[in-house]
LOFIKE-150288 format. One record per residue (C-alpha): residue in one letter; residue number from 1; y, z, x. Coordinates in Angstrom, 3 decimals, always signed. Layout:
N
   resn   resi          y          z          x
      A    NUM          Y          Z          X
...
REM end
This chain:
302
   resn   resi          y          z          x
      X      1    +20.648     -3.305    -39.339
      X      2    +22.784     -0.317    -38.481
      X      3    +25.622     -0.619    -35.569
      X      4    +28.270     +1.465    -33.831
      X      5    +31.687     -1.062    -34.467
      X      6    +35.157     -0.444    -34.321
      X      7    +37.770     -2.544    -36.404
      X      8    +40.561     -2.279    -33.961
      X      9    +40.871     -0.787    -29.967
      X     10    +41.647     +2.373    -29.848
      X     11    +40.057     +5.954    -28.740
      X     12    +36.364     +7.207    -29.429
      X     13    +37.486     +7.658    -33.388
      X     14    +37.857     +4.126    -34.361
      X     15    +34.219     +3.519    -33.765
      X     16    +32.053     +3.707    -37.506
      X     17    +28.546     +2.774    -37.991
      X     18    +28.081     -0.267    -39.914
      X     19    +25.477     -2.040    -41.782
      X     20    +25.437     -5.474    -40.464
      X     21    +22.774     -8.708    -40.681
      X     22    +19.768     -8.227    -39.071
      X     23    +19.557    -10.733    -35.727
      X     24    +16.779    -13.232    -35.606
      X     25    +15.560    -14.605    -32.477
      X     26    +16.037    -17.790    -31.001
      X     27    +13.644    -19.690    -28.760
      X     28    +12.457    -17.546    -25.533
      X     29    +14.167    -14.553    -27.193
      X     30    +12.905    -11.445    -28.760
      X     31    +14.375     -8.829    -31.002
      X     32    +13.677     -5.138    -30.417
      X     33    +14.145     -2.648    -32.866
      X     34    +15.811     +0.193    -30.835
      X     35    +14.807     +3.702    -30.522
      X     36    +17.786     +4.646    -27.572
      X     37    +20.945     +3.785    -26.460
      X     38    +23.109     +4.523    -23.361
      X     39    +26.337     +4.952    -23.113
      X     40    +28.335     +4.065    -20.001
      X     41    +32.264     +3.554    -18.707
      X     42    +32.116     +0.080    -19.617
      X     43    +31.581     +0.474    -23.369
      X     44    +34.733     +2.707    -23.568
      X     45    +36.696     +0.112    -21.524
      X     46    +35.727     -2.328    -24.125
      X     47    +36.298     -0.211    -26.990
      X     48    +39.932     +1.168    -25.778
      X     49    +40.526     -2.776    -25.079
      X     50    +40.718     -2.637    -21.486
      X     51    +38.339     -5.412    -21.198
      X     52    +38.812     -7.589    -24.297
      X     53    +35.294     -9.424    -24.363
      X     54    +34.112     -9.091    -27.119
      X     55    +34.254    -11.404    -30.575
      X     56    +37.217    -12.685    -31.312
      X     57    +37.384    -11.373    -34.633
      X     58    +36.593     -7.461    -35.927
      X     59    +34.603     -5.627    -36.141
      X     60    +32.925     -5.397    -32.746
      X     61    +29.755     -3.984    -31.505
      X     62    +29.482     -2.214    -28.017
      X     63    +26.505     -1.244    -26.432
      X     64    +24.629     -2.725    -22.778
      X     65    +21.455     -0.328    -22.398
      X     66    +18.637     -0.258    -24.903
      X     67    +14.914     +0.456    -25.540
      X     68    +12.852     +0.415    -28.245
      X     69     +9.841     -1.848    -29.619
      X     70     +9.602     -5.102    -29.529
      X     71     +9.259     -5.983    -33.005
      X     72     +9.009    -10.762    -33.579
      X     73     +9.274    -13.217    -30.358
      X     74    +11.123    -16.306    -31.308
      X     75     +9.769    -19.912    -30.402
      X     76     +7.843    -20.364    -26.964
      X     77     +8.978    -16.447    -25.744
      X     78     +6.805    -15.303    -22.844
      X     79     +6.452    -11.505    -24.306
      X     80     +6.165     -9.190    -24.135
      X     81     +3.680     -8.621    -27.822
      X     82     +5.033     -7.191    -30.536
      X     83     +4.593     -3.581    -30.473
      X     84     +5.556     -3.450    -26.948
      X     85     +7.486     -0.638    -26.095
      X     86    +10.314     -1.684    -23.986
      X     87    +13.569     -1.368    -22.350
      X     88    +16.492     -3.554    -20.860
      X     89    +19.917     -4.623    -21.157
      X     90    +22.214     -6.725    -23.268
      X     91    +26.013     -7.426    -23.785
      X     92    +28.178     -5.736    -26.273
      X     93    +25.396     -4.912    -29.287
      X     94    +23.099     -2.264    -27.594
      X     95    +24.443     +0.140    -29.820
      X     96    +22.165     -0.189    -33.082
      X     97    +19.030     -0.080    -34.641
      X     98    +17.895     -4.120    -33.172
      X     99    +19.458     -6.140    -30.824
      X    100    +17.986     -9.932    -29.723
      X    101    +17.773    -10.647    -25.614
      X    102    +15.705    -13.127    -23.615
      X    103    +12.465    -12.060    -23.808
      X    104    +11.385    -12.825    -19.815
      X    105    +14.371     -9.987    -19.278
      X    106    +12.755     -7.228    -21.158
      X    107    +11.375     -4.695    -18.870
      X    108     +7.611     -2.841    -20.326
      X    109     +8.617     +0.892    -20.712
      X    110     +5.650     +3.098    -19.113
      X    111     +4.183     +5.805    -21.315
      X    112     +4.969     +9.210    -18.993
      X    113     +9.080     +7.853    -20.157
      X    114    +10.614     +8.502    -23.698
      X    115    +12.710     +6.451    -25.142
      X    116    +16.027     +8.214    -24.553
      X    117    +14.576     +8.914    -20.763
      X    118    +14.183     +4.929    -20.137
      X    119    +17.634     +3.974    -22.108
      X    120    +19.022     +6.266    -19.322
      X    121    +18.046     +4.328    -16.523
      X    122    +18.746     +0.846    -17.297
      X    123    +22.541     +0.704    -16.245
      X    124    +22.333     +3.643    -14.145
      X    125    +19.274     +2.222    -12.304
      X    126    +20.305     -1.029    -11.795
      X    127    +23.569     -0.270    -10.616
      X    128    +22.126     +2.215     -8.358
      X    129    +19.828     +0.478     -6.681
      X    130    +21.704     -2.803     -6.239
      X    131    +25.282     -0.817     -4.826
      X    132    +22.863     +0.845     -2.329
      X    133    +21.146     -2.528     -1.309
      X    134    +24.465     -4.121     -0.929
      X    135    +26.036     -1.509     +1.209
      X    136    +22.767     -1.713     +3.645
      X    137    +21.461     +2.441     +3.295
      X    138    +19.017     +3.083     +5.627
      X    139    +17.636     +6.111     +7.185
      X    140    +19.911     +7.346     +9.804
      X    141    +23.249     +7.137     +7.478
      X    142    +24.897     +9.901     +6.158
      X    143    +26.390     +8.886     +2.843
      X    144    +28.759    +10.160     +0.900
      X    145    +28.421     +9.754     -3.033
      X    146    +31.828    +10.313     -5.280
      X    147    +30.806    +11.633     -8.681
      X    148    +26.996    +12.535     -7.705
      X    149    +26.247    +14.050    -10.855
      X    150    +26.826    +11.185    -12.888
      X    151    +24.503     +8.763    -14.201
      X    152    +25.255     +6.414    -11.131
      X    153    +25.747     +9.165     -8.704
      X    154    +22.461    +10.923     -9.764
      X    155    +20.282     +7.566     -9.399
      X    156    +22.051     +6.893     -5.555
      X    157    +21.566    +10.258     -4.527
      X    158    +17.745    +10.294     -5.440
      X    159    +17.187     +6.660     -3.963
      X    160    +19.219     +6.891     -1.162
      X    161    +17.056    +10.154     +0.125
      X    162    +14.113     +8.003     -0.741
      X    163    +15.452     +5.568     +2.064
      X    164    +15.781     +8.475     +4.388
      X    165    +19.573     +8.927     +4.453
      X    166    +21.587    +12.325     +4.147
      X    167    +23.486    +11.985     +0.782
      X    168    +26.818    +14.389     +0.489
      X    169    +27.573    +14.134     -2.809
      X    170    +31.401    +15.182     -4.442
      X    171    +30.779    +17.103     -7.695
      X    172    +32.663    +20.031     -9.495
      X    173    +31.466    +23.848     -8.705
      X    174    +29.037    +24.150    -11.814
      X    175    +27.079    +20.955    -10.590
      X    176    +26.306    +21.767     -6.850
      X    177    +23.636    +23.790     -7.414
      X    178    +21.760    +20.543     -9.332
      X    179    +22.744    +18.624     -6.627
      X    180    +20.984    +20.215     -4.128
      X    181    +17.998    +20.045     -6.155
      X    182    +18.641    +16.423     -6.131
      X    183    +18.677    +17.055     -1.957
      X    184    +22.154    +16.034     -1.867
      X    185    +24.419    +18.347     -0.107
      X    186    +27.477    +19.436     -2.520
      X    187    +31.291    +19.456     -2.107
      X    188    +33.903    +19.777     -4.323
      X    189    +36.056    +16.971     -5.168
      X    190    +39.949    +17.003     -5.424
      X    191    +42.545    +18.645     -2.737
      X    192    +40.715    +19.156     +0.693
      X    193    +37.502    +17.165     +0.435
      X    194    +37.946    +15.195     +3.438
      X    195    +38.038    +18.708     +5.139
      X    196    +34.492    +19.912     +3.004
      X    197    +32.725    +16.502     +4.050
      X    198    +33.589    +17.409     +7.570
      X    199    +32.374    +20.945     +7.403
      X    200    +29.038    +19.921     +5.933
      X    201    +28.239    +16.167     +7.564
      X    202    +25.673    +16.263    +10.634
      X    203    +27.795    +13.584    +11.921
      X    204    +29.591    +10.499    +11.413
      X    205    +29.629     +9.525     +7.524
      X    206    +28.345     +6.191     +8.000
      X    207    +28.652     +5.078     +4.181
      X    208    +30.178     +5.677     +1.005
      X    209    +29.809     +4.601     -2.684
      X    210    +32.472     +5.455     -5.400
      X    211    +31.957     +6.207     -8.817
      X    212    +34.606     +8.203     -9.277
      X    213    +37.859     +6.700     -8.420
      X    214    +40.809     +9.073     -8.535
      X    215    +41.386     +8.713     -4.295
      X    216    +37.607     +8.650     -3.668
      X    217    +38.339     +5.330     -1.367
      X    218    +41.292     +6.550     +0.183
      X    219    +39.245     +9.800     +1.470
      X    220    +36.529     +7.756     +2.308
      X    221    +39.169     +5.631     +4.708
      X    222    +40.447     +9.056     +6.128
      X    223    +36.734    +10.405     +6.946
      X    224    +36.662     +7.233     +9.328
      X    225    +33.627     +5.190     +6.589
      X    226    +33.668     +1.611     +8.268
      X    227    +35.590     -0.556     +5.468
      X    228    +32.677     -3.001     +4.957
      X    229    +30.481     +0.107     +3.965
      X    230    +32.805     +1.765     +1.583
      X    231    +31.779     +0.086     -2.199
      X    232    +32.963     +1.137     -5.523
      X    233    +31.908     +0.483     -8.794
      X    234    +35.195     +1.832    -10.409
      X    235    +38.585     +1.288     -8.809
      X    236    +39.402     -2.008     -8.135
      X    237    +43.038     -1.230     -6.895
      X    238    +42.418     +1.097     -4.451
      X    239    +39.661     -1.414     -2.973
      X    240    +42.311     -4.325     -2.590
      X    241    +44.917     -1.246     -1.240
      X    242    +42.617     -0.488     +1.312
      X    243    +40.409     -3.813     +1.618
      X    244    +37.282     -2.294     +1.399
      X    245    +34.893     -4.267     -1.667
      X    246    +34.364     -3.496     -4.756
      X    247    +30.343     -3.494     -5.720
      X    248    +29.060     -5.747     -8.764
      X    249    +25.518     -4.978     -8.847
      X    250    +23.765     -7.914    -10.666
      X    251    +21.374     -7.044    -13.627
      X    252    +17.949     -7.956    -12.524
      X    253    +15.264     -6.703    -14.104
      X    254    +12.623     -6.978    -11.349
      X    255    +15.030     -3.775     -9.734
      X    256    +15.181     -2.324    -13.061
      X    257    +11.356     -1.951    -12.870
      X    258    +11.339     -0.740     -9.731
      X    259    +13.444     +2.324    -10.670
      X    260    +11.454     +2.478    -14.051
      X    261     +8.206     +2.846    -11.747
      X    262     +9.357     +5.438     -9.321
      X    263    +10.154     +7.526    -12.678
      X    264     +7.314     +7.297    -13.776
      X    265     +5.676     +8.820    -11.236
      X    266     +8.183    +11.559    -11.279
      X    267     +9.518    +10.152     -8.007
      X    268    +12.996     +9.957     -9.853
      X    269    +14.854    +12.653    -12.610
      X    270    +17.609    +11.910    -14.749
      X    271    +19.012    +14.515    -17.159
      X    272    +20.082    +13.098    -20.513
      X    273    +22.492    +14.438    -23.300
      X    274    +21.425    +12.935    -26.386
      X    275    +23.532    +12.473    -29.635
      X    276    +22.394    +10.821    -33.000
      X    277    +23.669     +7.279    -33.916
      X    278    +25.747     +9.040    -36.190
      X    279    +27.696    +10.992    -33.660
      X    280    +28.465     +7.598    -31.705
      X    281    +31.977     +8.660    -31.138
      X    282    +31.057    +11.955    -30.199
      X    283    +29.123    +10.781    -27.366
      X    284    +31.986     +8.231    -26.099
      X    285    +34.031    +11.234    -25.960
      X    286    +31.724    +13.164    -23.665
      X    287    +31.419    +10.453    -21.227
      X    288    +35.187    +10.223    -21.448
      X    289    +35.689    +13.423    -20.310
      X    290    +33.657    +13.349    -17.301
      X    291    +32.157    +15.555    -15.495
      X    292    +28.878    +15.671    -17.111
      X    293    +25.350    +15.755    -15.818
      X    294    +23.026    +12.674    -16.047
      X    295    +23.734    +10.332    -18.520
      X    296    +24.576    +10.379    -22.276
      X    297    +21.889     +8.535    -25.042
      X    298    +21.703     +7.701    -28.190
      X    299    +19.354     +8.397    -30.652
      X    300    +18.407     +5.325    -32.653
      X    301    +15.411     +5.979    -34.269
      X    302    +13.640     +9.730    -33.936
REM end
């Protein structure tokens, strides 16, 4: 099989792509054969060796967010068939042409989704949906979402309007007018946002969820967010600075399918950038940069 690795930590050039074994499935697992990839945060933590969980030996794959085809079920696996188009997550290997998983975790991809458009929900989605569950949004909040345009931020601000909140979302100039089409209402982030949130809020904010770090807590402090209902899924110092908790949304694919659904039906959008295998390190450089719109996917297989 083919596979983004990296022989030592370092910045987006150290990843290559590799020709390694194929996997085989073990009992109550099944190997896909992957058509997209995402790319999130997380893999360029690992790959910079911020988080050091991988192998203990180069080289290492990266990679959580797949989907693709199911393609051989090892012994006693539930399914789904081979030939089943699918999508889910995995740990460190999403990033190549086949990766093995438990089979009973594999969520069925619907047909109105491409690849690259389910690969593009699986982190997002799950994260998503479970930070919002866990900080209790309900209509009647006002919530304020750091880094709206973002793969996270995008998912939140769609779901959380689904719940019947008002969503503010933080985003730079060139991406307010997509959040509003989300039916988020824009501000910019940096110097004087506590001042913009006040200007637009119809009250109170009542919530907040951080996926951008960079003093997104400490502004959500100053706006007068109750501590229990500030979460973020990025800065872990500034949540013990200020005591407010930091949100690990469990994978679970029952919620993954629930997000799949409602995009499906159109309910849900989620712009993606799409780069070839190939250009792996070209597309951990664009999510290192930031800013972007939607969420980043690779092409595995045309």
């Amino acid at each position: 099989m083919r596979a983004a690795v990296f022989d030592r930590y370092g910045p987006p050039e150290v990843l290559r792509i590799a020709d390694l074994p194929d996997p085989e499935p073990g009992p109550g697992e099944a190997r896909v054969r992957v058509r997209a990839a995402g790319v999130q945060p997380f893999d360029l933590a690992v790959r910079a060796g911020g988080m050091r969980r991988g192998p203990g030996q180069f080289p290492h794959q990266v990679g959580q967010e797949f989907s693709g085809v199911v393609d051989r079920l090892g012994e006693g696996a539930p399914g789904p068939a081979p030939g089943t188009p699918v999508l889910g997550s995995t740990m460190l290997n999403g990033q190549a042409s086949h990766v093995v998983v438990p089979a009973a975790d594999l969520v069925v991809k619907p047909p109105e989704l491409s690849f690259p458009a389910a690969a593009a929900l699986v982190a997002a989605g799950q994260t998503a949906s479970g930070a919002l569950s866990w900080l209790g949004v309900t209509a009647g909040d006002v919530l304020l979402v750091h880094a709206a345009a973002g793969s996270v931020g995008t998912l939140a601000v769609q779901l959380a309007r689904l719940a019947g909140a008002t969503v503010i979302g933080t985003a730079g100039p060139a991406n307010h007018g997509y959040l509003r089409e989300l039916g988020a209402v824009p501000v910019t982030y940096g110097d004087g946002l506590v001042d913009a949130v006040r200007a637009v809020a119809p009250g109170p904010v009542t919530v907040a969820l951080d996926a951008a770090g960079r003093g997104a807590v400490a502004a959500s402090v100053a706006l007068g967010v109750p501590r229990e209902r500030i979460g973020t899924i990025v800065d872990d110092k500034e949540a013990a600075a200020f005591g407010v908790p930091v949100v690990r949304a469990p994978r679970s694919p029952v919620r993954l399918a629930e997000v799949v659904a409602l995009a499906a039906r159109g309910v849900l959008t989620m712009p993606v950038r799409a780069y070839p295998l190939a250009r792996v390190a070209e597309a951990h450089a664009a999510v290192e940069a930031g800013h972007g719109r939607g969420k980043v996917v690779l092409i595995v297989e045309p």
